[in-house]
N, C-alpha and C positions, 0 to 999 in steps of 0.2 A: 789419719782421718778416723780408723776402727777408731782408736784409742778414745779420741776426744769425742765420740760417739756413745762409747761405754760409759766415759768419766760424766759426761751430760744425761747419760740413761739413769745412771747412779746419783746423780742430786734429784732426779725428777724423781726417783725411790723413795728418797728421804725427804722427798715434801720439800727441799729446796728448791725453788722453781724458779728463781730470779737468779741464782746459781746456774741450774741447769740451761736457763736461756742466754745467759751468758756465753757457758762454754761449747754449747751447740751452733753460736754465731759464728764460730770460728773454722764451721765445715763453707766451705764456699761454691764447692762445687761435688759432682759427682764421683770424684776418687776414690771415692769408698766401696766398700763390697756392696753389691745391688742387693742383700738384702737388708744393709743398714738404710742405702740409697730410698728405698723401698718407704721403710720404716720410720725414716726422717720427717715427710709431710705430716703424719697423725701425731708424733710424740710434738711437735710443735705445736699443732693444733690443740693436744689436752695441757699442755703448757698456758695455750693462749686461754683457753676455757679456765684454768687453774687460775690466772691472772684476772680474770673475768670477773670471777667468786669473791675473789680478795678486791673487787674494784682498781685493780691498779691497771687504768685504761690503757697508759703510756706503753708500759711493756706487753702488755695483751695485744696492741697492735703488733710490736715490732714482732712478738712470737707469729703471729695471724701473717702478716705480710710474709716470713717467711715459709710460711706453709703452702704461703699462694705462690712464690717464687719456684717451688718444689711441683707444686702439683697445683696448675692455674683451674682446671675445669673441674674443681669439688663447688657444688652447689652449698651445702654444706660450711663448708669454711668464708665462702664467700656471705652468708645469711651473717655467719658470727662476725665478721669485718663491719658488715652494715649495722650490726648488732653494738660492736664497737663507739664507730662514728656514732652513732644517735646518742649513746651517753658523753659523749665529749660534744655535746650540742652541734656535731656535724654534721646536719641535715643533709646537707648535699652529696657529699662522700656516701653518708648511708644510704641516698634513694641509686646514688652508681652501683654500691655494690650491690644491695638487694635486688636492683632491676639484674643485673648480672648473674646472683643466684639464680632468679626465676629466668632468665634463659635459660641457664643450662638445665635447670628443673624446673619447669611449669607447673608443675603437681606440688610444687613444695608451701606446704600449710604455714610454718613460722615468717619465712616469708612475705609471702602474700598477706597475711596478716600486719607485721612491720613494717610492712614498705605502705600500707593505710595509715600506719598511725604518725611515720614518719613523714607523709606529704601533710600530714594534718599541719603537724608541727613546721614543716619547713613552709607553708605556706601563712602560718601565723607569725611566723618570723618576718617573712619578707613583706607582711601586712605591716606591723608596728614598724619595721623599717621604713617602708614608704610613709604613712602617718607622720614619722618623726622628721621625714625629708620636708613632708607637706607642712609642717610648724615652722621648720626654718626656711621656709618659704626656696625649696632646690626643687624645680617643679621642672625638670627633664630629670632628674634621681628618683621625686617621687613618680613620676608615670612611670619608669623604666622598673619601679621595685612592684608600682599595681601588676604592670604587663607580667611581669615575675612570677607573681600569683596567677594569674590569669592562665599563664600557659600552663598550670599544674591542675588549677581546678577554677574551668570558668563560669563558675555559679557560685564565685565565692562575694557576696554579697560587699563586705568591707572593701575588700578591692574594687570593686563598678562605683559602690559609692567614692572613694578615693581616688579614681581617676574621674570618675562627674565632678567631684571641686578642686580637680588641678585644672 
């Protein structure tokens, strides 16, 4: 486990980051010395922040889940998760995890900030979704995608009208 520790510390050296997150998958559990154990949840997380930069959402999660696997109560790693999801158009994933950071950190500014602009978003989603229900005339889909909206933000204008002409 040192080993494959080292050999993963050493590609994330060399700016191989998709390298290093490779060969850091292959620690599974804590058999390692506690202060690699230690060290494991952050070098993933700037892995995942590394993946981030470069847009490559895909592996930026699998780094990010692993970090949450290591160490679940980083406010922090959980903001970048929701930070994640929202560029992969996963509103939903992103308002769990962000509501999750700000549990464990209430004071946290990027946060509280993201998780505004991600209900914005997830509730304009689940708008043109219901719209699109209410053209093919699915009028239990469209009220169930207004209700959607509604439970996120109920002063959202397009959903009352959208459920008034279903």
């Amino acid at each position: 486990q040192n080993a494959v520790y080292f050999q993963g510390f050493l590609h994330y050296q060399m700016s191989d980051f998709k390298q290093a997150l490779n060969t850091l998958l292959a620690i599974k559990s804590p058999e390692s010395s506690e202060i690699i154990f230690q060290n494991l949840p952050a070098l993933f997380q700037n892995i995942g922040v590394e993946m981030q930069a470069r847009q490559d959402w895909s592996n930026a999660e699998v780094a990010l889940k692993k970090a949450i696997e290591f160490k679940k109560n980083d406010a922090d790693i959980r903001y970048l998760m929701g930070f994640n999801h929202m560029k992969k158009d996963n509103y939903s994933g992103a308002m769990e995890e962000l509501k999750e950071a700000l549990r464990l950190n209430p004071a946290h500014p990027r946060a509280t900030l993201l998780l505004a602009v991600v209900t914005d978003k997830l509730a304009e989603q689940r708008v043109k979704a219901g719209e699109s229900e209410l053209m093919l005339g699915n009028y239990t889909e469209a009220m169930a995608k207004f209700n959607a909206v509604l439970d996120i933000d109920l002063k959202n204008q397009r959903a009352i009208k959208g459920r008034k002409d279903v």
